[in-house]
C-alpha positions as CSV (number, residue, x, y, z in Angstrom):
1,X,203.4,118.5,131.1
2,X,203.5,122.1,130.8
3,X,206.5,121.9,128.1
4,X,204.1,119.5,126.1
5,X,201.0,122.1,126.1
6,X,203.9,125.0,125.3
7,X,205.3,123.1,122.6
8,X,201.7,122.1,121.5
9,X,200.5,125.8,121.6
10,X,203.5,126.7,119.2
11,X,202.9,124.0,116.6
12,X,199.3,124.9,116.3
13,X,200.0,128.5,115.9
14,X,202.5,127.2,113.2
15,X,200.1,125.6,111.4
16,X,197.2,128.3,111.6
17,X,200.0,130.5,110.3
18,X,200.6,128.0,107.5
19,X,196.4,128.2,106.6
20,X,196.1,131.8,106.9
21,X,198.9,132.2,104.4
22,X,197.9,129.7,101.9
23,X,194.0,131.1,102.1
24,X,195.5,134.5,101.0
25,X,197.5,133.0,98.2
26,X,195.0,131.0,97.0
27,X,192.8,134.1,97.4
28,X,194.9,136.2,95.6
29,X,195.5,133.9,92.8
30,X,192.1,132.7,91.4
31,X,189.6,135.5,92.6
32,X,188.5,138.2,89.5
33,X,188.6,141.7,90.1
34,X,186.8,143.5,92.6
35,X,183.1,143.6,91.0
36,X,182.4,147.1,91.7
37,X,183.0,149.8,88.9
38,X,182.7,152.9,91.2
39,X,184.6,151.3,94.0
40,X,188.0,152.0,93.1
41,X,187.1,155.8,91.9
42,X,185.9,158.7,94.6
43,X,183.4,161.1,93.6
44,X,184.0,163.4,91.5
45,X,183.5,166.7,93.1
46,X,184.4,169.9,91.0
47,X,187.6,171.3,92.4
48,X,189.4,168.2,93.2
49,X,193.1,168.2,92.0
50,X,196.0,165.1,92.1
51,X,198.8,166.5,93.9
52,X,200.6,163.2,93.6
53,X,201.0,159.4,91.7
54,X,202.6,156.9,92.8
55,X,202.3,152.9,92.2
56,X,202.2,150.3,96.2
57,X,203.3,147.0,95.8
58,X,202.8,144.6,98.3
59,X,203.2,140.4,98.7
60,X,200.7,138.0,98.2
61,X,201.7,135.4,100.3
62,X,202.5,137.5,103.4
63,X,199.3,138.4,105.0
64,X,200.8,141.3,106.7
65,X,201.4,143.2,103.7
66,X,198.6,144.9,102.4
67,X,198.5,147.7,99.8
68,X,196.4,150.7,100.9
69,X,196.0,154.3,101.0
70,X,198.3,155.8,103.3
71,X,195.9,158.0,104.2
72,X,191.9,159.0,103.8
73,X,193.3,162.0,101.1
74,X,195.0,159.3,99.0
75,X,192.9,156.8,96.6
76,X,193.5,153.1,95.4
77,X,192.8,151.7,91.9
78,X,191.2,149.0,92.4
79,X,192.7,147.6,89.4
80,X,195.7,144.7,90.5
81,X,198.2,145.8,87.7
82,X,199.1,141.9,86.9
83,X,195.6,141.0,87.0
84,X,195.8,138.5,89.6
85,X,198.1,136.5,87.7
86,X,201.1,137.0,90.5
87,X,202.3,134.2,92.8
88,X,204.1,136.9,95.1
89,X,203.3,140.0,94.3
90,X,200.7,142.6,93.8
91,X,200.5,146.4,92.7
92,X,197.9,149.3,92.7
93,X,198.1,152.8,91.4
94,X,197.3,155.2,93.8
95,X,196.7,159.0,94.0
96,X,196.1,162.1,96.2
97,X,193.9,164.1,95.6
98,X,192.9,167.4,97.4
99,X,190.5,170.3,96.9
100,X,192.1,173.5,95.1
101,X,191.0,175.8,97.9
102,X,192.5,173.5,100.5
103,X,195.9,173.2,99.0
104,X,198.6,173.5,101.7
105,X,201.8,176.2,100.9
106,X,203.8,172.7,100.8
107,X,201.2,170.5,98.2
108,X,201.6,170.8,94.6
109,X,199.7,169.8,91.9
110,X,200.1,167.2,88.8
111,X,199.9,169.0,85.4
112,X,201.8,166.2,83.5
113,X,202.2,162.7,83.6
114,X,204.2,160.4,81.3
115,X,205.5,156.6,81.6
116,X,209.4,155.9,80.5
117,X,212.6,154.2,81.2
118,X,214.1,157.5,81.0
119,X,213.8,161.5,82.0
120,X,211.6,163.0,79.8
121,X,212.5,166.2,78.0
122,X,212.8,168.7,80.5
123,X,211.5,172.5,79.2
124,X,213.6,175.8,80.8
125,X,210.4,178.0,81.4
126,X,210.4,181.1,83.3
127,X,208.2,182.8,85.6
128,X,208.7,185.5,87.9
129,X,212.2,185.8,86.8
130,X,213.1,182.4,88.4
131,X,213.1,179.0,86.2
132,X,209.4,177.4,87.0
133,X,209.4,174.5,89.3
134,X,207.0,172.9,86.4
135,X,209.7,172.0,84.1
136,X,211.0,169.6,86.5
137,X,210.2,165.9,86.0
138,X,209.6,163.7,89.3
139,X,210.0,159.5,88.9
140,X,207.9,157.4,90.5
141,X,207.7,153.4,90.9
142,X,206.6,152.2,87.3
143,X,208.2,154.5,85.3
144,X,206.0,157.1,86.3
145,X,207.5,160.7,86.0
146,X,205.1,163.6,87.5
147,X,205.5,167.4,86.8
148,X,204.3,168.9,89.3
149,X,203.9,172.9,90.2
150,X,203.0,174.6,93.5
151,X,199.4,175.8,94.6
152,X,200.7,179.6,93.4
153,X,200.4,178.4,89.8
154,X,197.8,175.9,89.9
155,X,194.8,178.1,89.3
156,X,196.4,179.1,86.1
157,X,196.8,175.8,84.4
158,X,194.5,174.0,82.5
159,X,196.6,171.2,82.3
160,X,195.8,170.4,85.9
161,X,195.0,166.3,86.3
162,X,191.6,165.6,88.2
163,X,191.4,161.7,87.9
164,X,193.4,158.7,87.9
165,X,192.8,155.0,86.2
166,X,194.1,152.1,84.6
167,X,192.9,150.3,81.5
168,X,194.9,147.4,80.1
169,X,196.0,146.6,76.8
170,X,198.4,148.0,73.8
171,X,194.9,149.1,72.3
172,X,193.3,150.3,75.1
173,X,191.4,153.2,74.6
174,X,189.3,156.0,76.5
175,X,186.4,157.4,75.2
176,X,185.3,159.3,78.1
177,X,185.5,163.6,77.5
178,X,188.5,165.0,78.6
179,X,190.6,161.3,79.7
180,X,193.6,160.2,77.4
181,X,195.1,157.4,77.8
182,X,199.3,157.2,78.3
183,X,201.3,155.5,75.8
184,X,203.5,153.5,77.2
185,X,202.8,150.9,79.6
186,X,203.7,150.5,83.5
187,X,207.5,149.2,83.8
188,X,207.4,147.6,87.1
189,X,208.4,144.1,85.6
190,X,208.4,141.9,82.3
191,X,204.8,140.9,83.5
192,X,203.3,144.4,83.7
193,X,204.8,144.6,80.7
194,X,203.1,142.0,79.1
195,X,199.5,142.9,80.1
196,X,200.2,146.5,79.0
197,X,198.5,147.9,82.2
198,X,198.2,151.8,81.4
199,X,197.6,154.9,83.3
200,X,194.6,156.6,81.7
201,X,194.2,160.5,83.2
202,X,191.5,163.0,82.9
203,X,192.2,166.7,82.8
204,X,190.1,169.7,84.1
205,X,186.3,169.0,85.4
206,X,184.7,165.9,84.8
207,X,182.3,167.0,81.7
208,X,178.8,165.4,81.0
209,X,176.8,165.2,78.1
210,X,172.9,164.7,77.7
211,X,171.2,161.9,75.9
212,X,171.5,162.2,72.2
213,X,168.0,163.1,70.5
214,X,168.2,161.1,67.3
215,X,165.9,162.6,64.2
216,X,164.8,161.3,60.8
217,X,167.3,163.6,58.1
218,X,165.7,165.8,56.2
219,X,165.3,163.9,53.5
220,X,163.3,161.0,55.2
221,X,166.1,158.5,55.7
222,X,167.6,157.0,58.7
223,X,170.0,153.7,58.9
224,X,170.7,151.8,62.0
225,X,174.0,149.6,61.7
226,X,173.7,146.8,64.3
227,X,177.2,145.0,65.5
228,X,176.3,141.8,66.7
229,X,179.2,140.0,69.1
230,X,182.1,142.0,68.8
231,X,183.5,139.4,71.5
232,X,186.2,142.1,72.7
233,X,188.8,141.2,74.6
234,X,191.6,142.8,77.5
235,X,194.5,143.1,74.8
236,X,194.7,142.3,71.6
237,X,192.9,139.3,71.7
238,X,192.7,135.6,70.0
239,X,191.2,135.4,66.5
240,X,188.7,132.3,66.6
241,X,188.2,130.9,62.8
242,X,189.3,134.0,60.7
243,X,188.9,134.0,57.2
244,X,191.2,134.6,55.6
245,X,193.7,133.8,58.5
246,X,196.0,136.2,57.2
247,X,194.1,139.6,56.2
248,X,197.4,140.4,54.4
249,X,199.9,137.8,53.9
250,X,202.5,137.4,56.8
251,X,200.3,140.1,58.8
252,X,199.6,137.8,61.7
253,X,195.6,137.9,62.5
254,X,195.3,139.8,66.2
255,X,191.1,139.8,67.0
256,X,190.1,142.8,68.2
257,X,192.6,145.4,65.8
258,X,191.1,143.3,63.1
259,X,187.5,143.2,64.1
260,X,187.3,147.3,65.3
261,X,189.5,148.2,61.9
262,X,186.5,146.1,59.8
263,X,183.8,148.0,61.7
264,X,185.5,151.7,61.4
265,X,185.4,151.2,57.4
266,X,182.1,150.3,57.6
267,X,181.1,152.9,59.5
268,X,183.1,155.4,57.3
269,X,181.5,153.9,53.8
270,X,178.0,153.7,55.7
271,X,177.9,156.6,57.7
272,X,175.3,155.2,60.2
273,X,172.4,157.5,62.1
274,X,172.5,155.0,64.9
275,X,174.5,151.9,66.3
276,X,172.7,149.2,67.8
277,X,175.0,146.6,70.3
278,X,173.2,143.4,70.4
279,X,175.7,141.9,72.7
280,X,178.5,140.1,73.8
281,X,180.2,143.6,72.9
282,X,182.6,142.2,75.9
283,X,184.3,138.3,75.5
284,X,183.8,137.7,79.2
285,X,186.4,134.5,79.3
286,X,189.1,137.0,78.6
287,X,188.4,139.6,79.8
288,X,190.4,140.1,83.4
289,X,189.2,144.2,83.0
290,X,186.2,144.3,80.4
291,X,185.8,147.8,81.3
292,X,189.2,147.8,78.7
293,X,187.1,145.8,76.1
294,X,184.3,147.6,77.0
295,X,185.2,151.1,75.8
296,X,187.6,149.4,72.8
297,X,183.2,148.9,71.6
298,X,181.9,152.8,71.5
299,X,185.2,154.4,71.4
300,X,184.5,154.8,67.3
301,X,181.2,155.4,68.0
302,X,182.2,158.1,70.0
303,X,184.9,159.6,67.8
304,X,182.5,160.2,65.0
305,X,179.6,161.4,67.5
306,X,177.4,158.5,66.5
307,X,174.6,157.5,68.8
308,X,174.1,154.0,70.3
309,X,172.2,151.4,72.0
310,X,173.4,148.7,73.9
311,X,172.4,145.4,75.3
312,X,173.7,142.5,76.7
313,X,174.8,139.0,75.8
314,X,175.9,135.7,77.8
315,X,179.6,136.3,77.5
316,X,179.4,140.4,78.6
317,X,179.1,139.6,82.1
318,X,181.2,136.5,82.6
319,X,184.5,139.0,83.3
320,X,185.3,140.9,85.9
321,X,182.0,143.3,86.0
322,X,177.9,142.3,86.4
323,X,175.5,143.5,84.0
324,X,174.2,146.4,86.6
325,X,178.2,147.8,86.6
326,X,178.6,147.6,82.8
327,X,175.3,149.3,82.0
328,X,175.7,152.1,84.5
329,X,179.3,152.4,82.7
330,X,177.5,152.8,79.5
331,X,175.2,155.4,80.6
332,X,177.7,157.7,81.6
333,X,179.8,157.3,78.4
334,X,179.6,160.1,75.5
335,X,176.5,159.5,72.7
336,X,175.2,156.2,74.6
337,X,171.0,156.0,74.7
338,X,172.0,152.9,77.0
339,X,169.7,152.5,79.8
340,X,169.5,150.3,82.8
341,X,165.4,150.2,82.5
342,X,163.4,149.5,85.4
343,X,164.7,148.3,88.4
344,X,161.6,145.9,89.2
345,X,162.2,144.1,85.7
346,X,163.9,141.1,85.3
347,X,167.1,141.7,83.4
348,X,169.5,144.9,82.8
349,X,168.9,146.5,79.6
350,X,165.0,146.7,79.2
351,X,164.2,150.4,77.9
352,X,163.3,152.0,74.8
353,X,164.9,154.6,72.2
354,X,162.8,157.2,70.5
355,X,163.8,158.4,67.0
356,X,162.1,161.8,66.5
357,X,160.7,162.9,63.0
358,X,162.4,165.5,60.3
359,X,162.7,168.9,61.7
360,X,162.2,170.0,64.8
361,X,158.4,167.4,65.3
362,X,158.7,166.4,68.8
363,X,156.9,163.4,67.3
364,X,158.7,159.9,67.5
365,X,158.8,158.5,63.9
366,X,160.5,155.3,65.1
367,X,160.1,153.4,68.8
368,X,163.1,150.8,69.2
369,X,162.6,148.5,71.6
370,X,165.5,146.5,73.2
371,X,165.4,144.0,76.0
372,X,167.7,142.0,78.3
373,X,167.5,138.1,77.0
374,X,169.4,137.1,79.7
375,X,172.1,134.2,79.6
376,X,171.5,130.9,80.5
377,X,168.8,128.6,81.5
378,X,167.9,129.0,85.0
379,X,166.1,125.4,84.6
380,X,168.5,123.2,83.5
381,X,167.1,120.0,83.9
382,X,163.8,120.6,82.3
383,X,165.4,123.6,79.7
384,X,168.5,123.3,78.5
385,X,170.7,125.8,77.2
386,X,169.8,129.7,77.3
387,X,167.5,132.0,79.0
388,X,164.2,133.4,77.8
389,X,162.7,136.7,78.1
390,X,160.8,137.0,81.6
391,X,156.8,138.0,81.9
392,X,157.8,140.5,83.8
393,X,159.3,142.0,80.4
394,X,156.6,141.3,78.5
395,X,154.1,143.1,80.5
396,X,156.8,146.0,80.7
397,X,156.8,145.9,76.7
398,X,153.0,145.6,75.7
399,X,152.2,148.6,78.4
400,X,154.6,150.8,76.9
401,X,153.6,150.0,73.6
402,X,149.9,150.5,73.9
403,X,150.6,153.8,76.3
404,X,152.7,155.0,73.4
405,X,149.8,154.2,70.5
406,X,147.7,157.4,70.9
407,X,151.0,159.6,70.9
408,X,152.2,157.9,67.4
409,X,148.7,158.0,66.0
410,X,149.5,161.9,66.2
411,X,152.7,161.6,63.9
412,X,152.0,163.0,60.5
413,X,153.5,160.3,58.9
414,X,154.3,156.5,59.8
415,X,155.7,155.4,62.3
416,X,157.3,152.0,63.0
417,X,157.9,149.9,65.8
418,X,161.0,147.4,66.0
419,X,162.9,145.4,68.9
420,X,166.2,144.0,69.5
421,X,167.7,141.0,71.8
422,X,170.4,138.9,71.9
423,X,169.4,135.6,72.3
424,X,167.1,134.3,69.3
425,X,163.3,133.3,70.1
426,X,162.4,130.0,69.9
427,X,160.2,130.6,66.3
428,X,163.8,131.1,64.7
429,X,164.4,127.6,65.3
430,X,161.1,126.9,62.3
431,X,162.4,125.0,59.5
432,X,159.0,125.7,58.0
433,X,159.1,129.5,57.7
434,X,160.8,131.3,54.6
435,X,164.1,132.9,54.7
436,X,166.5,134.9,52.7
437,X,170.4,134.4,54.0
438,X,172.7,131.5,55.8
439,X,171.5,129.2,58.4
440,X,174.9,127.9,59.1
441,X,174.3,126.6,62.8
442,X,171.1,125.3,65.0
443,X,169.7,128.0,66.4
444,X,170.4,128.2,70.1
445,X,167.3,129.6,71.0
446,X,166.1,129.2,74.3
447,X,163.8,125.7,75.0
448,X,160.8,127.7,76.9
449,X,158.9,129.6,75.1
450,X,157.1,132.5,77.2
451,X,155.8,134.2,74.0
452,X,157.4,137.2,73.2
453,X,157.1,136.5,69.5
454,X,153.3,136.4,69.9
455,X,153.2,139.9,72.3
456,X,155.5,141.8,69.5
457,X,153.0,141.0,66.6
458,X,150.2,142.0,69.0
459,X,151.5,145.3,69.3
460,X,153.1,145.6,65.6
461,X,156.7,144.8,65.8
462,X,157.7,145.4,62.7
463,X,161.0,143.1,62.8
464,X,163.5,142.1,65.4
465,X,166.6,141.2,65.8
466,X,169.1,139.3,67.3
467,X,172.4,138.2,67.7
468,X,173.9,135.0,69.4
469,X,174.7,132.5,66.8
470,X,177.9,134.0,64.8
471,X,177.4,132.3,61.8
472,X,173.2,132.3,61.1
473,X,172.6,135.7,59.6
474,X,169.2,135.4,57.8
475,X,166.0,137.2,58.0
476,X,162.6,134.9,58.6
477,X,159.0,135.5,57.9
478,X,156.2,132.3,58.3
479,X,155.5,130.7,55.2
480,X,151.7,130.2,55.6
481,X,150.1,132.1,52.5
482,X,147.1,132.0,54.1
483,X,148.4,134.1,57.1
484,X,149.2,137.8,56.6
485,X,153.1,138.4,57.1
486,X,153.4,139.7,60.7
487,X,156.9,139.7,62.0
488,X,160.8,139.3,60.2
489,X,162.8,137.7,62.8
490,X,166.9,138.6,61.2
491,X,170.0,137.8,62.6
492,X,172.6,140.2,62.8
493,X,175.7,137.9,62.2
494,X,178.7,137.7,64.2
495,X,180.8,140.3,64.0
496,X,184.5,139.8,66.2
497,X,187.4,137.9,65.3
498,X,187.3,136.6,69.4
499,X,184.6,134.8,68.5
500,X,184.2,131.8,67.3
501,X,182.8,131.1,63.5
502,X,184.3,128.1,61.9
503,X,181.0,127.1,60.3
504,X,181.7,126.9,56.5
505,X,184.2,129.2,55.8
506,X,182.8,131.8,58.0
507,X,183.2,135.5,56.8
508,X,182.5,137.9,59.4
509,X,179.5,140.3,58.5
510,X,177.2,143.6,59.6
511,X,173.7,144.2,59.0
512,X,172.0,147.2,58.1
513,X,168.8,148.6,58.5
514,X,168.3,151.5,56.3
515,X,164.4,153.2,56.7
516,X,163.1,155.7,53.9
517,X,160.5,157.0,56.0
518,X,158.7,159.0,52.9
519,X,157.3,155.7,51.5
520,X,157.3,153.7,55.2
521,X,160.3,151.7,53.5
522,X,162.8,149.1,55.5
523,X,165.5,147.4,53.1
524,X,168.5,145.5,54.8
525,X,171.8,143.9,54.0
526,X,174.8,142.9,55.3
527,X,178.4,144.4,54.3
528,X,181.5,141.6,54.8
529,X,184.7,142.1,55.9
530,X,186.8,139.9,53.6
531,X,185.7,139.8,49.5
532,X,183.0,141.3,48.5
533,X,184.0,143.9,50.9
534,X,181.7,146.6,48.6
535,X,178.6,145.0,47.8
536,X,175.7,144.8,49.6
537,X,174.3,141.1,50.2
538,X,171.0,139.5,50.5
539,X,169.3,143.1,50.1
540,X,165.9,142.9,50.9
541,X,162.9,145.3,51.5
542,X,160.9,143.9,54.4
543,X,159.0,146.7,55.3
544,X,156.9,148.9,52.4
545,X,154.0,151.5,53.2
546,X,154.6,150.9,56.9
547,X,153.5,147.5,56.7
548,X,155.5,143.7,57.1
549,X,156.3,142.5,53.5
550,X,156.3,138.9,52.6
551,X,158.6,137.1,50.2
């Protein structure tokens, strides 16, 4: 009897052995990246220096082997470096970090790091009379090498690294101040390899920068280029539809080089005051890391010290990061206006940007409004398809706009109100109204309306606009002569390759809003990528004397 219960005792600790490690696999295998964005980065207190790299990698199917810190000075990138796409394995960068003052004799710290097969190039300085200990290269797991110099010279250097992470991607990019990101990718294996996971490192203290103040020029003008679903991807990403399918013949099409390279000439021919991100910046499906296909979206923006707005889509959020991570991302990045809004709102994404007058007026000469439209329907048997905007929104919006009347009465000049979304209203959808561009697609618009359109002509919305539907890019007033012209309701149309657009031979397009604020003027236009790549098409004034103007 007893050997029965002894041999019954071992098989059932067999089997929960057998559960436990097929949990963790399982675990391992179809879960997305932890969801926070700070999580996998300390604080970042002035001072702080990495006195070492070094990459952990640990099995997926053992449940024993876990990759952590070895200890409370050392920090794990939260990033998996094969993006939970291993059977067996897993691997994390990780770091030390110490404060200057509390180096040890022993500690050194990183002034170099580079990725490679080989040595790098080794320098012969001297200091001291003796050969410095800097010009000695140290490997690590990955193909890391670290030069490293002791606590005597580390005051000295400004090359000192402060901050460790990875981004993913052979065009990943950082546009934070003072981060670069390495060239080569991790060489751990031929599947590290092919995700391109990269070590991106900041140098010095971490550097912040206020809010830009945008401002009327001084002669009167201001343009606003809005980039409607970029659809970004980690990597390269999968062109959807392109047109042509070969930009130059045998050049394979690759999504987002194509779709960032199309919106740097524009912004170069343009020269923009302001960018406006309607969403889907980030193509949430893949998009393992987004914050990689997140800063691929202001990283030109940021290069050419252009301020922008951001909101978000459907697809931003379906990756590895919520709403409330990617905003709070944006809000920390260089030239971003981007603001979470207010926390008792529904939505992320509900604030407002003020465009000051010419000179140094302290007057706003232009009040944007942007708001979160949400994804989908939370009422799917009654509403199909997408969300609407909330009424807790629309009360935020029509108090902000009438407690902001009296201070634009005071502008000497006129001042204009306008409002972007993502989602379309459901007035878009009116076959009756007049338009001027393509209405390629039925608009998606959501199947409530909570009457949004009817609170923005209330509190004179001058136009909004949208993104959503790639392939409808038109600008919509009501037909009713009878009526005075209230509202243009445009479309931005789709802008990324990684999205889809395989309506009619689909070229992808930008709008612009350009203001001449001397004779309360709005024209707009779109600029394609592929033929007439110089012309300006369906131009239209819809604004004239400060006021909506019809067809």
């Amino acid at each position: 009897m007893t050997r029965r219960f002894v041999r019954a005792g071992v098989q059932l600790a067999i089997f929960a052995i057998f559960i436990l490690v097929l949990v963790v696999t399982l675990d391992n295998r179809f879960r997305v990246l932890p969801a926070s964005i700070h999580g996998h980065l300390p604080s970042h207190y002035s001072g702080l220096v990495v006195t070492d790299v070094t990459i952990k990698t640990c099995s997926s199917i053992n449940p024993f082997s876990k990759c952590k810190p070895i200890s409370p000075s050392w920090t794990q990138v939260d990033k998996d470096l094969y993006l939970r796409t291993g059977w067996t394995s897993t691997a994390f960068v990780q770091f030390e970090r110490k404060k200057e003052e509390e180096l040890l004799p022993t500690d050194k710290v990183v002034i170099d790091l580079k990725i490679s097969r080989l040595i790098p190039d080794s320098t012969d300085e001297v200091k001291d009379g003796e050969k410095d200990e800097a010009a000695w290269w140290e490997p690590r797991p990955g193909g890391i090498w670290v030069r490293r110099t002791s606590k005597r010279h580390a005051s000295d250097s400004q090359k000192a690294i402060t901050m460790v992470d990875v981004l993913f991607g052979a065009d990943a990019v950082d546009p934070r101040i003072g981060w670069e990101v390495r060239d080569t990718p991790l060489l751990l294996d031929s599947r590290t390899e092919e995700l391109e996971a990269r070590i991106s490192i900041q140098r010095g203290d971490p550097q912040k920068m206020k809010k830009p103040v945008p401002r009327i020029n001084e002669h009167g003008r201001f343009k606003i280029m809005q980039l409607a679903d970029l659809h970004l991807s980690t990597g390269l990403g999968a062109c959807r539809d392109p047109i042509p399918a070969e930009p130059v013949p045998g050049q394979k099409c690759e999504a987002d080089p194509r779709t960032l390279e199309f919106v740097e000439r524009l912004l170069d021919e343009e020269k923009p005051d302001m960018v406006v991100l309607t969403g889907d910046q980030v193509n949430g499906e893949t998009s393992p890391d987004a914050q990689s296909a997140l800063f691929k979206s202001v990283k030109l923006l940021v290069d050419r010290k252009i301020p922008y707005a951001a909101i978000f889509g459907n697809h931003d959020d379906e990756g590895n990061l919520n709403r409330s991570e990617l905003m709070a991302m944006l809000e920390g990045l260089p030239y971003s206006m981007s603001s979470a809004g207010p926390q008792e709102l529904d939505g992320v994404g509900n604030y407002i940007v003020e465009v000051l007058g010419r000179g140094s007026t302290t007057h706003s000469a232009l009040t944007l409004y942007l708001l979160d439209s949400h994804s989908y329907s939370p009422d799917e048997r009654q509403f199909r398809g997408y969300d609407w905007i909330k009424p807790s929104q629309i009360r935020w919006f029509k108090n902000t706009a009438q407690g902001l009347k009296r201070k634009n009465h005071e502008y000497a000049y006129m001042h204009m109100n306008l409002a972007f979304i993502h989602i379309p209203l459901p007035e878009y959808r009116d076959p009756n109204n007049q338009f001027v561009g393509n209405w390629d697609e039925a608009p998606t618009a959501p199947g409530f309306n909570s009457g949004f359109k009817d609170a923005l002509e209330e509190e004179g919305i001058l136009f909004v606009s949208c993104g959503h539907d790639h392939v409808n890019d038109y600008c919509m007033i009501n037909k009713d002569k009878d009526e005075k012209p209230s509202l243009w309701m445009c479309y931005g149309g789709g802008v990324g390759f990684g999205g889809y657009g395989g309506y009619k031979d689909y070229v992808r397009r930008v709008r612009f809003f350009d203001f001449d604020m001397n004779a309360g003027r709005v024209v707009t236009y779109k600029r394609l990528e592929y033929g007439e790549t110089e012309a300006k098409i369906d131009e239209q004034m819809i604004v004239d004397g400060g006021a909506v103007k019809g067809l």
